[in-house]
TIVEXKOL-407515 format. One record per residue (C-alpha): residue number from 1; y, x, z. Coordinates in pm, 1 decimal, decimal comma. Layout:
# residues N
NUM_Y_X_Z
...
# end
This chain:
# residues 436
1_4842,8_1466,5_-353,0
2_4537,5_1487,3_-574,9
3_4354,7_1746,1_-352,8
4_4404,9_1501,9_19,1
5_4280,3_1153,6_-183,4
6_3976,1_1425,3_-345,5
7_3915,4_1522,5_24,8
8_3933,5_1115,4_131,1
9_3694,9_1028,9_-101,1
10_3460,8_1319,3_-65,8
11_3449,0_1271,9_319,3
12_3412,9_874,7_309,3
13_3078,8_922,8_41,2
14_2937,2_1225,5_262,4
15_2980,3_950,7_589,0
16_2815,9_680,5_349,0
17_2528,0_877,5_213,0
18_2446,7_1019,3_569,8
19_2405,6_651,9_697,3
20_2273,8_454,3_416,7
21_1963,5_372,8_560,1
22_2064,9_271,0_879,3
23_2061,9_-99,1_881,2
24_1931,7_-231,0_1249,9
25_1832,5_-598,4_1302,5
26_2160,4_-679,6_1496,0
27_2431,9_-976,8_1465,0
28_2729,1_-712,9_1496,2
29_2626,4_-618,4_1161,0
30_2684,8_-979,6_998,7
31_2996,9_-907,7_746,0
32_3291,3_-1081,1_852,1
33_3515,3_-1378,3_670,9
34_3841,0_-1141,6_811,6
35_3890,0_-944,7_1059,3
36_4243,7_-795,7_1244,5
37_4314,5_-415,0_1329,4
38_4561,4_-296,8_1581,6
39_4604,1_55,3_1755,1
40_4765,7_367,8_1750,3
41_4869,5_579,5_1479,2
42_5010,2_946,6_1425,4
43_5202,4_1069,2_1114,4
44_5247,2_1417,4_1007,1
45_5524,5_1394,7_839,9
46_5832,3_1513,1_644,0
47_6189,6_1371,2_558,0
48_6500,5_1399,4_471,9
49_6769,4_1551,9_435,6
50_6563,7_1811,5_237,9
51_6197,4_1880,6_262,8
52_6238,4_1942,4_623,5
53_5906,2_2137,9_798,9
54_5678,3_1875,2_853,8
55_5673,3_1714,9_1180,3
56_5461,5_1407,0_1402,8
57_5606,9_1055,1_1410,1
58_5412,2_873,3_1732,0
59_5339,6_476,4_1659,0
60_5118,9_195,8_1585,3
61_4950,4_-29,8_1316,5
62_4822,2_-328,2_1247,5
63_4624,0_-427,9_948,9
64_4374,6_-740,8_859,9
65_4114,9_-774,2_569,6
66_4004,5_-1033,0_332,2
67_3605,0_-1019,8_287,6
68_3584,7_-1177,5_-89,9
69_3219,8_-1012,3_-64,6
70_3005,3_-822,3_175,1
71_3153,6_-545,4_57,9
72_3505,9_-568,6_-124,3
73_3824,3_-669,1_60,3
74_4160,6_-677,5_50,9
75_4345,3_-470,2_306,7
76_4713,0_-539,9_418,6
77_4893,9_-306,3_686,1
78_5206,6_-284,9_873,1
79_5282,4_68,6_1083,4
80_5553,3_176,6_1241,1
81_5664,3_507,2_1395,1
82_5890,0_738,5_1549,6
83_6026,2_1079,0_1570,2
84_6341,0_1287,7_1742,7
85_6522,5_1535,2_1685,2
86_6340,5_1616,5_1270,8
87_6621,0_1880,6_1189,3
88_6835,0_2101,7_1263,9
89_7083,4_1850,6_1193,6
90_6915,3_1659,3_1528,9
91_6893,8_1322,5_1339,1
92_6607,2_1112,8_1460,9
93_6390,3_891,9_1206,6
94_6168,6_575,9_1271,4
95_5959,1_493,6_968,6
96_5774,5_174,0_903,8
97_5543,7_62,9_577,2
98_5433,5_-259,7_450,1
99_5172,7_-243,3_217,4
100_4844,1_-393,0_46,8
101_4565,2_-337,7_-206,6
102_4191,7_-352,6_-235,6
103_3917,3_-222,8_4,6
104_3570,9_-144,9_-31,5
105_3312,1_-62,6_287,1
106_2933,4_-24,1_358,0
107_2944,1_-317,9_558,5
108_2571,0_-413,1_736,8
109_2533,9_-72,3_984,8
110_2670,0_8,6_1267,8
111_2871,6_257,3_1165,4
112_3062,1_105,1_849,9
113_3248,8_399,8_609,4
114_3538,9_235,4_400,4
115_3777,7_316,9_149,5
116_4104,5_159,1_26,9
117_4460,0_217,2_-188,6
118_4751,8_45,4_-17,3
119_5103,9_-10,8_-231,8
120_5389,8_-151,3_-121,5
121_5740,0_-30,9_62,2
122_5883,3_195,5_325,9
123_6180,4_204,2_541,4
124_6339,1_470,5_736,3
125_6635,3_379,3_984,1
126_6813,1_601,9_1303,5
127_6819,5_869,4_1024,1
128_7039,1_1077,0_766,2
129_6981,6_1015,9_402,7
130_7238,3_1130,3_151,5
131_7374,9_942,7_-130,3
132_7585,9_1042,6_-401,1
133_7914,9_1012,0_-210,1
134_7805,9_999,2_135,3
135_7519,6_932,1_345,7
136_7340,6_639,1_501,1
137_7178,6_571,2_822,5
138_6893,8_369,4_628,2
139_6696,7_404,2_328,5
140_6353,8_207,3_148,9
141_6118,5_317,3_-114,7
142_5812,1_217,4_-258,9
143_5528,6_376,6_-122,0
144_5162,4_465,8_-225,5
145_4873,1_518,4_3,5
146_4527,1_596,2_-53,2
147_4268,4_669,6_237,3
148_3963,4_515,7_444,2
149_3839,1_566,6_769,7
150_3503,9_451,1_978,7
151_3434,9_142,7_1202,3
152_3195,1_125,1_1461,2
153_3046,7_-269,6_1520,3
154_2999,0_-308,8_1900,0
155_2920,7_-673,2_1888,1
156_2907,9_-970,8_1658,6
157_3313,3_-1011,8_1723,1
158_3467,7_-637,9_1780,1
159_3459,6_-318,9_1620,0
160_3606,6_44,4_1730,6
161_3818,9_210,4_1404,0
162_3716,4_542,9_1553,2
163_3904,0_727,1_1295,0
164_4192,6_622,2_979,5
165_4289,7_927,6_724,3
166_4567,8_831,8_463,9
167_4781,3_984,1_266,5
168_5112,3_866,8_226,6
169_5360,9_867,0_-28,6
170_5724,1_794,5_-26,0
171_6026,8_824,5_-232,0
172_6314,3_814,4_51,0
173_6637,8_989,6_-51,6
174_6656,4_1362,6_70,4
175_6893,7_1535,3_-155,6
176_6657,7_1730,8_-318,2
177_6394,2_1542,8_-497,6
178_6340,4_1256,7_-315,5
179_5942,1_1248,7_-258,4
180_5802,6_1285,4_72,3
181_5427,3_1345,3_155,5
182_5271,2_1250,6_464,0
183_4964,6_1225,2_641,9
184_4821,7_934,5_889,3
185_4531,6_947,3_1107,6
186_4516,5_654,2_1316,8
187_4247,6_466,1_1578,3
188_4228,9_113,6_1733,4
189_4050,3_-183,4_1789,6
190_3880,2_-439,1_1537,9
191_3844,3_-792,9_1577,7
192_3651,0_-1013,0_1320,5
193_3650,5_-1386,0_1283,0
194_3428,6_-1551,0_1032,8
195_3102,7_-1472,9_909,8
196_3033,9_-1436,6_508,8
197_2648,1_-1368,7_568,6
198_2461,0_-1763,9_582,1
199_2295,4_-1778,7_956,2
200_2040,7_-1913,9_736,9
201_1982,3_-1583,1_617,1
202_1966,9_-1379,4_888,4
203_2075,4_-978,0_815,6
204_1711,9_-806,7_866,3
205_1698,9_-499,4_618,3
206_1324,4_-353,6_606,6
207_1346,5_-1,2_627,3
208_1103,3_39,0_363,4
209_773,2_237,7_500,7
210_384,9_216,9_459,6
211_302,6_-166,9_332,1
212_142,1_-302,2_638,6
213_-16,9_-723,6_690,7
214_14,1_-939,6_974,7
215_-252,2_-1153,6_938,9
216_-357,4_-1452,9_1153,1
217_-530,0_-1780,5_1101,4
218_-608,1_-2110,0_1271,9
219_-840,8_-2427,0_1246,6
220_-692,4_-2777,9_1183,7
221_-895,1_-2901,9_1496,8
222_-1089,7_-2713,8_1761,2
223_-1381,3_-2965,9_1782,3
224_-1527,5_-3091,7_1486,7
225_-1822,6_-3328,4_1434,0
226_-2117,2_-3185,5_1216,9
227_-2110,4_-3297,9_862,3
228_-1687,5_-3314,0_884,1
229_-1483,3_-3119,6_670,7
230_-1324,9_-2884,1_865,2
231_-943,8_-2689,9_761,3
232_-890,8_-2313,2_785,6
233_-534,4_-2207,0_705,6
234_-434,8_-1832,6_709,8
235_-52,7_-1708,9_782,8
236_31,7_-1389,6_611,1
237_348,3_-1130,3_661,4
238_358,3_-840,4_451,0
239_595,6_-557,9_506,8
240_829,4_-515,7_203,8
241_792,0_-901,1_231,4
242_626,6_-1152,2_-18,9
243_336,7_-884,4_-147,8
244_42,7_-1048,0_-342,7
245_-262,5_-1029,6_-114,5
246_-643,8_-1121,5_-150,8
247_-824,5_-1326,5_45,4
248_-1158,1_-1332,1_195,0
249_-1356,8_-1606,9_420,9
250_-1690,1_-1564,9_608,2
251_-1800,9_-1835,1_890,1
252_-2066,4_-1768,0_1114,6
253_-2191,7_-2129,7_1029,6
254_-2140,0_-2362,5_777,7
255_-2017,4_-2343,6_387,0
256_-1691,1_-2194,0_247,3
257_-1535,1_-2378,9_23,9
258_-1246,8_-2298,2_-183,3
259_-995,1_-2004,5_-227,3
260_-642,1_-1865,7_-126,4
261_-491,7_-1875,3_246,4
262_-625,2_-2256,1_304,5
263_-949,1_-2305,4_245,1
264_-1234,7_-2584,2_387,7
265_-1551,6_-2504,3_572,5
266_-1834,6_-2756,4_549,5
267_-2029,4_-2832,9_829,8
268_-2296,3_-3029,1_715,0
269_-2616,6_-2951,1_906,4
270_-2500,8_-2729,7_1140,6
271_-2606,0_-2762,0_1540,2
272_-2412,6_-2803,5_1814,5
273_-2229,6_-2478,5_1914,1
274_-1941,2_-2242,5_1910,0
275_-1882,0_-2076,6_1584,1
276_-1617,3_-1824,0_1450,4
277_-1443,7_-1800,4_1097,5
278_-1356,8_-1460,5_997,0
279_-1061,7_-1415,9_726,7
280_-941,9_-1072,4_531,8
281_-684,0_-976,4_339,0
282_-575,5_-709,2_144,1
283_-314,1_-564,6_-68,4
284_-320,9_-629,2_-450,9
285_-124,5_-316,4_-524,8
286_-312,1_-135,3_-220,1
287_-654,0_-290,2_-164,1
288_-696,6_-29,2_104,5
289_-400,1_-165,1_277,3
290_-606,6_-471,6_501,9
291_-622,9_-697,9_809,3
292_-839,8_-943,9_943,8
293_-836,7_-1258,8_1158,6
294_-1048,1_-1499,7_1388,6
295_-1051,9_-1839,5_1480,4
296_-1300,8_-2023,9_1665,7
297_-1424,2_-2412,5_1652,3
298_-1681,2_-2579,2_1801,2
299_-1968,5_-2840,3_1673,2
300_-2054,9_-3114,8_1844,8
301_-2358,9_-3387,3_1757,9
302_-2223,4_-3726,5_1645,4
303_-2289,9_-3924,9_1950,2
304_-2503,4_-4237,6_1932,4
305_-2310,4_-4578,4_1966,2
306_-2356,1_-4711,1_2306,3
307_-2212,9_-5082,5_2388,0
308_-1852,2_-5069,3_2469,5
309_-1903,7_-5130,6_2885,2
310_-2103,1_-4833,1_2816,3
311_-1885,6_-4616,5_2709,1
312_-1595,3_-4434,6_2890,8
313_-1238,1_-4395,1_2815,8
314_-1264,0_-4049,8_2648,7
315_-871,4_-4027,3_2514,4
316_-737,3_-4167,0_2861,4
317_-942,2_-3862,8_3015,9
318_-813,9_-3665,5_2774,2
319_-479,2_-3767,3_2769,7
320_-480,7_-3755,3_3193,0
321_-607,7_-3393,5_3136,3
322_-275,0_-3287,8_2854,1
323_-44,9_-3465,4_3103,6
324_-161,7_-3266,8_3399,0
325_-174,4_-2927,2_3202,0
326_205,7_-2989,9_3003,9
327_311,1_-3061,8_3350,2
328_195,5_-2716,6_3498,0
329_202,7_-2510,7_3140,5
330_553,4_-2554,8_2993,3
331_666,1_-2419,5_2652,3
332_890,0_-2095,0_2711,9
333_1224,3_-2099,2_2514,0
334_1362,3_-1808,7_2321,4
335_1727,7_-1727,2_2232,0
336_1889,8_-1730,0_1872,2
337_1639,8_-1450,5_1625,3
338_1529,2_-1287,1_1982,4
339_1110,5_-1258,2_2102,9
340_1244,9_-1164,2_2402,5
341_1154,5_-1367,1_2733,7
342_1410,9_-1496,0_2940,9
343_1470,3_-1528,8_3309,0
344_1410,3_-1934,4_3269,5
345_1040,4_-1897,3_3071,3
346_947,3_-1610,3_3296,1
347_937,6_-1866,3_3555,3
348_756,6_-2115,2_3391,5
349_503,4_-1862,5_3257,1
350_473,3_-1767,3_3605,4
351_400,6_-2143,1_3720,8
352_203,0_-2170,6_3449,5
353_-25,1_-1891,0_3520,0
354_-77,6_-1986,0_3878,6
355_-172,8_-2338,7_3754,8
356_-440,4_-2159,7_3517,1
357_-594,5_-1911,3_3801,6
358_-668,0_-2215,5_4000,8
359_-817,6_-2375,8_3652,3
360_-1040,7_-2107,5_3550,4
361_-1241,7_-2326,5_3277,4
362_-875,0_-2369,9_3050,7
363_-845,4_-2181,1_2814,9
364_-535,7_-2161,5_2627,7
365_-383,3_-2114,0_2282,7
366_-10,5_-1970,0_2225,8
367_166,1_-2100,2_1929,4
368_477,0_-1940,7_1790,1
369_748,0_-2116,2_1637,9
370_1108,4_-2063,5_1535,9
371_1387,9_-2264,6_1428,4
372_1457,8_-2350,0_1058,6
373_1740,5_-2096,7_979,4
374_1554,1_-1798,2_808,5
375_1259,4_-1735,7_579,0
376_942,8_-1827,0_609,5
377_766,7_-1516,6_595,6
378_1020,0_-1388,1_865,3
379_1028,2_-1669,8_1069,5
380_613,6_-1624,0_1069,6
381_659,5_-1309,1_1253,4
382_911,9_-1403,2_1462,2
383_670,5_-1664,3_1587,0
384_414,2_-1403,3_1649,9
385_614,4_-1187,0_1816,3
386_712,5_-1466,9_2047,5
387_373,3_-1596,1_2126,4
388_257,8_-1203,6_2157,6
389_504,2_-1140,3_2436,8
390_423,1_-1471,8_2611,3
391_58,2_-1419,2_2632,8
392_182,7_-1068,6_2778,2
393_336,2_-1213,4_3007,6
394_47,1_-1461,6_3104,4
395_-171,6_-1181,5_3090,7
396_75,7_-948,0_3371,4
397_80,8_-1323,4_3591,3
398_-273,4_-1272,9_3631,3
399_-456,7_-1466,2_3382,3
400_-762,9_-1298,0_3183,4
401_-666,0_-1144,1_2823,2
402_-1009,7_-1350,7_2706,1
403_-881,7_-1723,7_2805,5
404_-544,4_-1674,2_2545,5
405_-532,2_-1668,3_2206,6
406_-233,1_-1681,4_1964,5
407_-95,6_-1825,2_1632,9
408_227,6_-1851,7_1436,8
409_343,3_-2146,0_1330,2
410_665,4_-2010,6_1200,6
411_937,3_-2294,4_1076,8
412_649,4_-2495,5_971,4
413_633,4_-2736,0_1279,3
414_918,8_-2871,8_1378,5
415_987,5_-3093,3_1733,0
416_1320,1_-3175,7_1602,8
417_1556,1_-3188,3_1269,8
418_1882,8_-3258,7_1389,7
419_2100,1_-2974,0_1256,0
420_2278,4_-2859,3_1568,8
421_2200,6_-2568,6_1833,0
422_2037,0_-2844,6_2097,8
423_1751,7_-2878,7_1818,3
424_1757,7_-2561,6_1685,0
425_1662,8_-2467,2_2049,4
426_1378,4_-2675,6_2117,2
427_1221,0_-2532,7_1831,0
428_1234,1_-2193,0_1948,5
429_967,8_-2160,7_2181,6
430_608,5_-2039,7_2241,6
431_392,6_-2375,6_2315,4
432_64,2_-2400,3_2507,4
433_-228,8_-2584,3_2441,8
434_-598,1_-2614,3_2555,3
435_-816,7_-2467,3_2318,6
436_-1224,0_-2467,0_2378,0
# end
């Protein structure tokens, strides 16, 4: 007994170790609140009367866990099986256990090691068992039973149990001394309901590498007046997350002023014209660790009065000119913690770069969002990732890389609140805009 639960536990840490660090980004991997097994089971076995040479009882099993944590369960299991002719005395024997006790696994991988000591009661029937005075054709005992086994997550809802080891203790009577040993090995089918793991908090592990920055920035407006204050705000992703960085700003016109990932640029005195704003950052721990970012604005001269018949409608052009390019240039939607572009946005991304070939002045500015479930930092590269692959995709339509820029936007800038997956949808996109 003590050398088969030594080689269970030895072969369920060597499976562990050699996975550890395998954690994709994946929604099978989300821990379960319970989950049902059911499949097929082999026991090597032995029985009364006597300790007969061992021989294979063909069956099933079904078992379901309790997740109390992402990691510690408890396991309960039924299995039944059956076997002819055990002895030269030609007796059959169909055995079944009922048992339970706690469970621990390396949930979040796709292959998921576990481990687990089961105690409860067994039963043998169609069978010989001696007493005293006679025999009976039926026995039970209590029975012990420590083992583990791998899963294999396939998808958010099933598993495969590609392999079960236990050992298996009983006490049936056998005329002898009573104390049978026995060995299962079975395989099946997983099925988990639940989820323990917040969809707030969406299972992304880092595998933990060189720190690297995603870095990018954006102006408040993209014309500004001369003499108006004009915003700068930086968006910063560090890989392991939530690094201290240090930032720098340099404009091409105009006067920094202040510090940190928002800072203001004055524009006092400066002429009409296109200008740039250059930010850096770098690591505090690794100040060679760095990345940089570019935004562009425009100056225009504040415009001398003229009497009101004078003047023209400037926001009804403008406004004429955002209807006509929403119309042509919609947003592309984006399934649940996904950057990739479906069948419905390719199409519209394919509209919309027609629509911008025949427009060759527009240019355009991709903004990545996501939906509130998540953290900031990843939800900011989510958002890039999403507005990446749709200027891609603008890009393989046809329309030059020069006329689109990106941004992340993140959960920052929400179109909608309601908490439901109708919202939550409209938020994941990547939205265009004219930008000078």
């Amino acid at each position: 007994m003590r050398r088969i639960t030594l080689a269970l536990v030895l072969v369920i840490l060597g499976v562990s170790s050699a996975i550890a660090q395998q954690r994709p980004d994946n929604p099978a991997f989300l821990v379960p609140r319970f989950s049902v097994s059911l499949g097929y089971n082999h026991m090597n076995a032995n029985a009364p009367p006597g300790q007969t040479d061992y021989f294979g009882l063909n069956g099933g099993y079904v078992s379901g866990d309790f997740y109390f944590t992402h990691w510690f369960s408890i396991a309960a299991e039924f299995t039944g099986g059956h076997a002819n002719d055990i002895s030269m005395l030609g007796q059959d024997l169909t055995l079944t256990t009922y048992q339970a006790g706690p469970k621990v696994s390396l949930t979040g991988h796709r292959f998921v090691p576990y481990g687990q000591i089961l105690f409860g009661g067994a039963h043998g029937s169609d069978s010989y068992f001696p007493t005293s005075t006679s025999f009976t054709s039926s026995a039970s005992s209590f029975a012990f039973s420590p083992g583990g086994g791998v899963d294999i997550n396939l998808t958010r809802r099933f598993a495969v149990r590609a392999v079960d080891a236990d050992y298996l203790r009983t006490t049936l009577p056998n005329g002898t001394n009573n104390s049978q040993n026995h060995l299962m090995i079975g395989a099946g089918v997983v099925i988990k309901f639940g989820q323990r793991d917040s969809p707030s908090t969406p299972v992304r592990t880092a595998v933990q590498r060189p720190s690297e920055i995603l870095f990018t920035c954006a102006t408040s407006v993209a014309n500004v007046n001369a003499g108006e204050p004009l915003e700068i705000i930086g968006h910063t992703l560090t890989e392991p997350d939530r690094l201290d960085v240090n930032y720098t700003w340099a404009s091409s016109g105009g006067k920094i002023e202040g510090s940190g990932r928002s800072v203001t640029l004055n524009t006092a005195g400066l002429a009409s014209g296109d200008y740039h704003v250059t930010g850096h950052v770098a690591l505090v721990i690794s100040p060679l660790t760095t990345a940089d970012c570019d935004a562009a604005f425009r100056v225009t001269a504040r415009s001398v009065p003229t009497p009101p018949s004078a003047v023209p409608d400037q926001s009804a052009l403008q406004a004429k000119k955002d209807a006509i390019f929403h119309e042509n240039v919609q947003d592309a939607l984006f399934d649940y913690d996904s950057a990739v572009i479906r069948a419905d946005a390719q199409t519209a991304i394919e509209h919309a770069a027609h629509y911008l070939k025949e427009n060759p002045s527009i240019r355009v500015l991709v903004g990545g969002y996501a939906d509130e479930r998540g953290s900031a930092e990843y939800n900011l590269g989510l958002g890039q990732e999403r507005a990446n692959n749709a200027r891609n995709a603008l890009i393989a339509a046809g329309v030059d890389a020069d006329r689109v820029q990106v941004i992340s936007y993140g959960k920052e800038a929400q179109v909608c609140t309601a908490q439901n997956e109708s919202c939550w949808q409209q938020n994941r996109r990547a939205a265009f805009s004219m930008h000078p």
